[in-house]
Structures are given as structure tokens and as C-alpha cells.
PDB file with one MODEL, atoms N, CA, C and O in Angstrom:
MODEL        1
ATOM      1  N   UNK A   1      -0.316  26.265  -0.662  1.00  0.00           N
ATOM      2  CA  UNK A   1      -0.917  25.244   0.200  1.00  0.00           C
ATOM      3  C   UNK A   1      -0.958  23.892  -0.486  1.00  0.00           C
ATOM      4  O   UNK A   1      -0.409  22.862  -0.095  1.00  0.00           O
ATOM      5  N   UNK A   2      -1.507  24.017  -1.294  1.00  0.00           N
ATOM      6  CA  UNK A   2      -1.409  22.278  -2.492  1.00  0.00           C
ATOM      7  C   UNK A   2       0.172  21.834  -2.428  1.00  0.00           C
ATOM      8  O   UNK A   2       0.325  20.688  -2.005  1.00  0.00           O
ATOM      9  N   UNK A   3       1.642  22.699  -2.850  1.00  0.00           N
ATOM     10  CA  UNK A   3       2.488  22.054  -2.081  1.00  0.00           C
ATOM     11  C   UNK A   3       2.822  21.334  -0.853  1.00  0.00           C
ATOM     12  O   UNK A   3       3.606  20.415  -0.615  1.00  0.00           O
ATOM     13  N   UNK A   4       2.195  21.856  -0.305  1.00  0.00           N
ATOM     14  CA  UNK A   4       2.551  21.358   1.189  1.00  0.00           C
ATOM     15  C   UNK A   4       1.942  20.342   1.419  1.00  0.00           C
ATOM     16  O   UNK A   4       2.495  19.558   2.190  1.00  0.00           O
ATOM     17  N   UNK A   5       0.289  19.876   0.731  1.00  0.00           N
ATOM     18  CA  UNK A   5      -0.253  18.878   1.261  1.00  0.00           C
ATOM     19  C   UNK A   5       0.305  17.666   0.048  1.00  0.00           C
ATOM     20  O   UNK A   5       0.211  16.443  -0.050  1.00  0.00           O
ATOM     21  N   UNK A   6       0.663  18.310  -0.430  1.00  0.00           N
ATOM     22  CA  UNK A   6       1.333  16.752  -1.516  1.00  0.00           C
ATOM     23  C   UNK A   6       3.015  16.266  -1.049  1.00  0.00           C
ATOM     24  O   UNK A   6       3.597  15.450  -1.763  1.00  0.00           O
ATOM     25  N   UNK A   7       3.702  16.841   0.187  1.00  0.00           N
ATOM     26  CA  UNK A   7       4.618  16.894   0.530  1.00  0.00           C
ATOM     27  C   UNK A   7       4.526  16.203   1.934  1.00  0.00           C
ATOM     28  O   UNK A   7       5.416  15.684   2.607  1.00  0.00           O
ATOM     29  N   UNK A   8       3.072  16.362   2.197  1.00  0.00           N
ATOM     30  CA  UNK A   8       3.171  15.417   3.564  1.00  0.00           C
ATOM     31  C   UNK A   8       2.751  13.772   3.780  1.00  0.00           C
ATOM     32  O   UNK A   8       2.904  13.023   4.745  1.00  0.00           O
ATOM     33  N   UNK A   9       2.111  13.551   2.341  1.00  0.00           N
ATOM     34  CA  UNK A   9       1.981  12.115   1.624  1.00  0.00           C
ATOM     35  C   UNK A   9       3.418  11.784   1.860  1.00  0.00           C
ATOM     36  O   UNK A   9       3.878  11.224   2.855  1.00  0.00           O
ATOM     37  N   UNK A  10       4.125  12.248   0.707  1.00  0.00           N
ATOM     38  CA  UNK A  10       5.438  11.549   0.477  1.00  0.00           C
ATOM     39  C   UNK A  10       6.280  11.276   1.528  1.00  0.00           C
ATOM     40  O   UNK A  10       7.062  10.325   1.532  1.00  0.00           O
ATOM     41  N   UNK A  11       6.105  12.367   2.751  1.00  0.00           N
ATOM     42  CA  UNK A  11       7.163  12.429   3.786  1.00  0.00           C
ATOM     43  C   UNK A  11       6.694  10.952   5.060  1.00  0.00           C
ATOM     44  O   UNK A  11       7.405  10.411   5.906  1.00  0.00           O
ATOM     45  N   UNK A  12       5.232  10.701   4.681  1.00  0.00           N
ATOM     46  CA  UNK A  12       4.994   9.422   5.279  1.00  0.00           C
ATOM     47  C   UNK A  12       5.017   8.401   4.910  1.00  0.00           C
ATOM     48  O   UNK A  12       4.828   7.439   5.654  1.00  0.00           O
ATOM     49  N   UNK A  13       5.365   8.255   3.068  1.00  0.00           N
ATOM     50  CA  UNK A  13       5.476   6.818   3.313  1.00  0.00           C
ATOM     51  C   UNK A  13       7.268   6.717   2.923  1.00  0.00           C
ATOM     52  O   UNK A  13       7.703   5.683   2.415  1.00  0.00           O
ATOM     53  N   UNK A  14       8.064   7.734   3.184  1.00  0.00           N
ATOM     54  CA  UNK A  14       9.332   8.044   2.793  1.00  0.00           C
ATOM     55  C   UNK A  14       9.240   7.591   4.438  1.00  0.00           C
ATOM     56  O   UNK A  14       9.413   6.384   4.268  1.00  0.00           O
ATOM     57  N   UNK A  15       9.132   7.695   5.458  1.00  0.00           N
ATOM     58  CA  UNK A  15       9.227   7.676   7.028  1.00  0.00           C
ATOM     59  C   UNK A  15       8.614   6.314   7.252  1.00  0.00           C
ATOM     60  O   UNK A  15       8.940   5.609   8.208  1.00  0.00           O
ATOM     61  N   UNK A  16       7.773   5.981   6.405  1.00  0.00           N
ATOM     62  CA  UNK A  16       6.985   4.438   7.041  1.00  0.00           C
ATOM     63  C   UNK A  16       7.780   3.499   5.636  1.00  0.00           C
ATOM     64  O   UNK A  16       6.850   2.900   5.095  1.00  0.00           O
ATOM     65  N   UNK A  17       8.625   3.293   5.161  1.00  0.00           N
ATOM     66  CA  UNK A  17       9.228   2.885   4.538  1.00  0.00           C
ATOM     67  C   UNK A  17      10.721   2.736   5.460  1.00  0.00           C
ATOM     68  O   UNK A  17      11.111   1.569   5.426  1.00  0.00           O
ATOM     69  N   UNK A  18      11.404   3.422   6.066  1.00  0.00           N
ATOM     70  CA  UNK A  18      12.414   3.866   6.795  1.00  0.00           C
ATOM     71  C   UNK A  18      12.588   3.233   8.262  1.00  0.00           C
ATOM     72  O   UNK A  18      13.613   2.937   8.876  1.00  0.00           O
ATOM     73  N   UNK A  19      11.559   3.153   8.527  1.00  0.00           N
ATOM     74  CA  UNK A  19      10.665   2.253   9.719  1.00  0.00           C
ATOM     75  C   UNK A  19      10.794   0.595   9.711  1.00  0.00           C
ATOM     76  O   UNK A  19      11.139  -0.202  10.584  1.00  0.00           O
ATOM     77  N   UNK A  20      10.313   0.416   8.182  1.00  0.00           N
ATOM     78  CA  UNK A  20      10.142  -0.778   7.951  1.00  0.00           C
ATOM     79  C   UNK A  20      11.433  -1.666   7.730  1.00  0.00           C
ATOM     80  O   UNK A  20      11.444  -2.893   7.828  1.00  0.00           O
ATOM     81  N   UNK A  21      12.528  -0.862   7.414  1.00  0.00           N
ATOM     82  CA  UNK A  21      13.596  -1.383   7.206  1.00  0.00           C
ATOM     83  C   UNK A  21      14.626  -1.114   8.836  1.00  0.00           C
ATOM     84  O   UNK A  21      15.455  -1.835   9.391  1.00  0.00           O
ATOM     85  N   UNK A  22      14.395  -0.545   8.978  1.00  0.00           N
ATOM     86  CA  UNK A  22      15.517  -0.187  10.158  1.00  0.00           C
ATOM     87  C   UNK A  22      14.353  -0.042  11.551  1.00  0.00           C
ATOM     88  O   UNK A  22      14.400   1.043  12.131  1.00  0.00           O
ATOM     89  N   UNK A  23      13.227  -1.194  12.145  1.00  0.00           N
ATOM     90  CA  UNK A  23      12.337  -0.970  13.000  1.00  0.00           C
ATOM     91  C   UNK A  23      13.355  -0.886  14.337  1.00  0.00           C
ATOM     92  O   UNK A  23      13.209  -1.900  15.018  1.00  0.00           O
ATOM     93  N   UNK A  24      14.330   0.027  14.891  1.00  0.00           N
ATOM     94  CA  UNK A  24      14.752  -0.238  16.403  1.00  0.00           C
ATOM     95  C   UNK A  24      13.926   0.474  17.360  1.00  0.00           C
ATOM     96  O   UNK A  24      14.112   0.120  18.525  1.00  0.00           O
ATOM     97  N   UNK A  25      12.920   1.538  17.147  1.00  0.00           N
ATOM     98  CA  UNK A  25      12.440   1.901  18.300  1.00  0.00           C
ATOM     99  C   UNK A  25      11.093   1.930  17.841  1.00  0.00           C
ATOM    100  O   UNK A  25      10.201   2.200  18.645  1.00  0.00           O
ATOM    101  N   UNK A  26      10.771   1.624  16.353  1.00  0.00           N
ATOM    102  CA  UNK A  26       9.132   1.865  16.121  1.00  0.00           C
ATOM    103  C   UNK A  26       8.347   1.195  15.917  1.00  0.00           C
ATOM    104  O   UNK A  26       8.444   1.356  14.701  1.00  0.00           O
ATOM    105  N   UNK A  27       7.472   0.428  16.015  1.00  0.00           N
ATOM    106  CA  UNK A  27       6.583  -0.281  15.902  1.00  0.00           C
ATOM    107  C   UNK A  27       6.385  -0.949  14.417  1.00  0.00           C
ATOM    108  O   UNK A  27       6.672  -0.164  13.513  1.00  0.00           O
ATOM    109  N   UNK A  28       5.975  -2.170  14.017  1.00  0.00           N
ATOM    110  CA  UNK A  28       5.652  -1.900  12.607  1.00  0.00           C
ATOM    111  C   UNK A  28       4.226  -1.688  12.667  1.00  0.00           C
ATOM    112  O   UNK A  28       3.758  -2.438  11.811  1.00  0.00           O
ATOM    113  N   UNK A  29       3.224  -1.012  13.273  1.00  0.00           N
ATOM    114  CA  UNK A  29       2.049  -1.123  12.886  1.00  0.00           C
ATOM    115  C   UNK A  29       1.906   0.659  12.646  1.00  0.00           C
ATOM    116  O   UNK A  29       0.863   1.211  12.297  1.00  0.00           O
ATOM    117  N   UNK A  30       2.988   1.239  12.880  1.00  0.00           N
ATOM    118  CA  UNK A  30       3.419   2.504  13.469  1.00  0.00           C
ATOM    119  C   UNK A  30       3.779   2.890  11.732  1.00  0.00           C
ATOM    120  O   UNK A  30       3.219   3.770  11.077  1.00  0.00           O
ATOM    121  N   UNK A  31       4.624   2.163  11.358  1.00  0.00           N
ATOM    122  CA  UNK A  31       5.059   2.196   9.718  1.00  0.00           C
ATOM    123  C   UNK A  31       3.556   1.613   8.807  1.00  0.00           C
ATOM    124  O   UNK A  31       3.144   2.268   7.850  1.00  0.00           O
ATOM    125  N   UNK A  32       3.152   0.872   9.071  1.00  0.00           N
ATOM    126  CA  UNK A  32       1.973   0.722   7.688  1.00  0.00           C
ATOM    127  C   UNK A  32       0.796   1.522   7.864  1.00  0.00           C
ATOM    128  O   UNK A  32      -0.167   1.546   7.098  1.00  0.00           O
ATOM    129  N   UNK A  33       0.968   2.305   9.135  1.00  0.00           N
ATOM    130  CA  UNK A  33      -0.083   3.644   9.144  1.00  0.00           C
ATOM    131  C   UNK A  33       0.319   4.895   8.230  1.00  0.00           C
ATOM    132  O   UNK A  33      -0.327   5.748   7.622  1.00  0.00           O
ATOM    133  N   UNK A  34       1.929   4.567   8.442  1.00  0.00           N
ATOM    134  CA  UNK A  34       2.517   5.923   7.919  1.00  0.00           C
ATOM    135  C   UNK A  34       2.260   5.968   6.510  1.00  0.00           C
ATOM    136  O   UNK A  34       1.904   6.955   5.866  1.00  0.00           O
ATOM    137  N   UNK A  35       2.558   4.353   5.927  1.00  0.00           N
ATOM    138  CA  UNK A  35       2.689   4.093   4.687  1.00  0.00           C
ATOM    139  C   UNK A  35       0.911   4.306   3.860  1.00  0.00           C
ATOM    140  O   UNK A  35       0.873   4.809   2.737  1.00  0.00           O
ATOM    141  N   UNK A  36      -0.212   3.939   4.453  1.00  0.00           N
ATOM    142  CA  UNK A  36      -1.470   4.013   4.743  1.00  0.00           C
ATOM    143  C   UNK A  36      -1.792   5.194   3.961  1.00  0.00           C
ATOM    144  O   UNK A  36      -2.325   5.396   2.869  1.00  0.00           O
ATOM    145  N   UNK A  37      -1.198   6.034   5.052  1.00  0.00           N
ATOM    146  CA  UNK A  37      -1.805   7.465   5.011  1.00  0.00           C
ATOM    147  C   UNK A  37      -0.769   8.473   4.020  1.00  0.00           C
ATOM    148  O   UNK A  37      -0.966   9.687   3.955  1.00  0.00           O
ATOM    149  N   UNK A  38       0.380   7.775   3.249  1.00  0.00           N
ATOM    150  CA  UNK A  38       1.337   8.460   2.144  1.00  0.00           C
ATOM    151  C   UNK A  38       0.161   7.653   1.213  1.00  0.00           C
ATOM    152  O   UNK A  38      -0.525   8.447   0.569  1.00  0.00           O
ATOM    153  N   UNK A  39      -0.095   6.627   1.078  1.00  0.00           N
ATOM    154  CA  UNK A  39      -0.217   6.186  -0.196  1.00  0.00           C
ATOM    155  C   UNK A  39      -2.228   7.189  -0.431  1.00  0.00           C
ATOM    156  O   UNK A  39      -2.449   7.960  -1.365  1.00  0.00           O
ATOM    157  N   UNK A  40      -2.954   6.947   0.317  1.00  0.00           N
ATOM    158  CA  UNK A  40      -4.073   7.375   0.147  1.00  0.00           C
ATOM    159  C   UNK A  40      -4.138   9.069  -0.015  1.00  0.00           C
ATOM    160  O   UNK A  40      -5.092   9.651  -0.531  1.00  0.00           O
ATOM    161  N   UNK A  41      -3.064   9.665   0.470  1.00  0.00           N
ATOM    162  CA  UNK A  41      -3.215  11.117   0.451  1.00  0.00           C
ATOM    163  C   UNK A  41      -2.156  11.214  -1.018  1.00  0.00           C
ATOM    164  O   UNK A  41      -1.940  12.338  -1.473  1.00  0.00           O
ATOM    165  N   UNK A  42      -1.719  10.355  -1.498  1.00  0.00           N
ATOM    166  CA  UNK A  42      -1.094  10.260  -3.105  1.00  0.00           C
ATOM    167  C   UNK A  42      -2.221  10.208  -4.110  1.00  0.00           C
ATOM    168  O   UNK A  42      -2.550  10.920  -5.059  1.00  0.00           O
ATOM    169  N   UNK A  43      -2.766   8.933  -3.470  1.00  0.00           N
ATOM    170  CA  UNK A  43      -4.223   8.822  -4.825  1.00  0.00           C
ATOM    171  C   UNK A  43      -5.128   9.517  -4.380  1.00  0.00           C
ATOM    172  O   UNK A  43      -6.147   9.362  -5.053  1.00  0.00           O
ATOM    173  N   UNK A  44      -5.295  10.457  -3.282  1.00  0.00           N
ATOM    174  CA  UNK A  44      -7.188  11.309  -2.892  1.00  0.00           C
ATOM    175  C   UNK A  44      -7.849  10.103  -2.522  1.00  0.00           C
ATOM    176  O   UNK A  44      -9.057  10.271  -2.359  1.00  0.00           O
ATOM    177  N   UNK A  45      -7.327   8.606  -2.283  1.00  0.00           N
ATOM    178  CA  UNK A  45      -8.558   7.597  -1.850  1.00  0.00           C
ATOM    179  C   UNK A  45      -9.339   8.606  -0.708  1.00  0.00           C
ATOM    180  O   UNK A  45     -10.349   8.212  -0.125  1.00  0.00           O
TER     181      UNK A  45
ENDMDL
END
């Protein structure tokens, strides 16, 4: 289980990073949530 939850950080700000560069259908407020919620579930904020 600890894999998995340290795998779903990365996969959001790997996706809100991806967003930010190539925005054609997503929002950017859509990407700095993603990025938000990779970076805080990285440090336990």
C-alpha cells in the first residue's frame, strides 16, 4: 500500500506538468491542482 500512495503523488504532478506544457483540452487551473496535490502528497504537507 505505501507503494501505491507514493506513486499517485508523482503520477500528478508528472500529469499536471504535461498539462502545463501541451494545455489543448485542459484547463490550467486543472494542472496546478494536479501539480498541488503531487507536490504536498511528496512532502506529507
Amino acid at each position: 500500500m505505501t507503494i501505491h500512495l507514493e506513486i499517485v503523488p508523482i503520477l500528478s504532478l508528472i500529469a499536471g506538468i504535461a498539462i502545463l506544457i501541451v494545455p489543448r483540452l485542459l484547463s490550467y487551473i486543472v494542472a496546478i491542482y494536479l501539480i498541488v496535490v503531487g507536490v504536498t502528497g511528496l512532502f506529507n504537507l
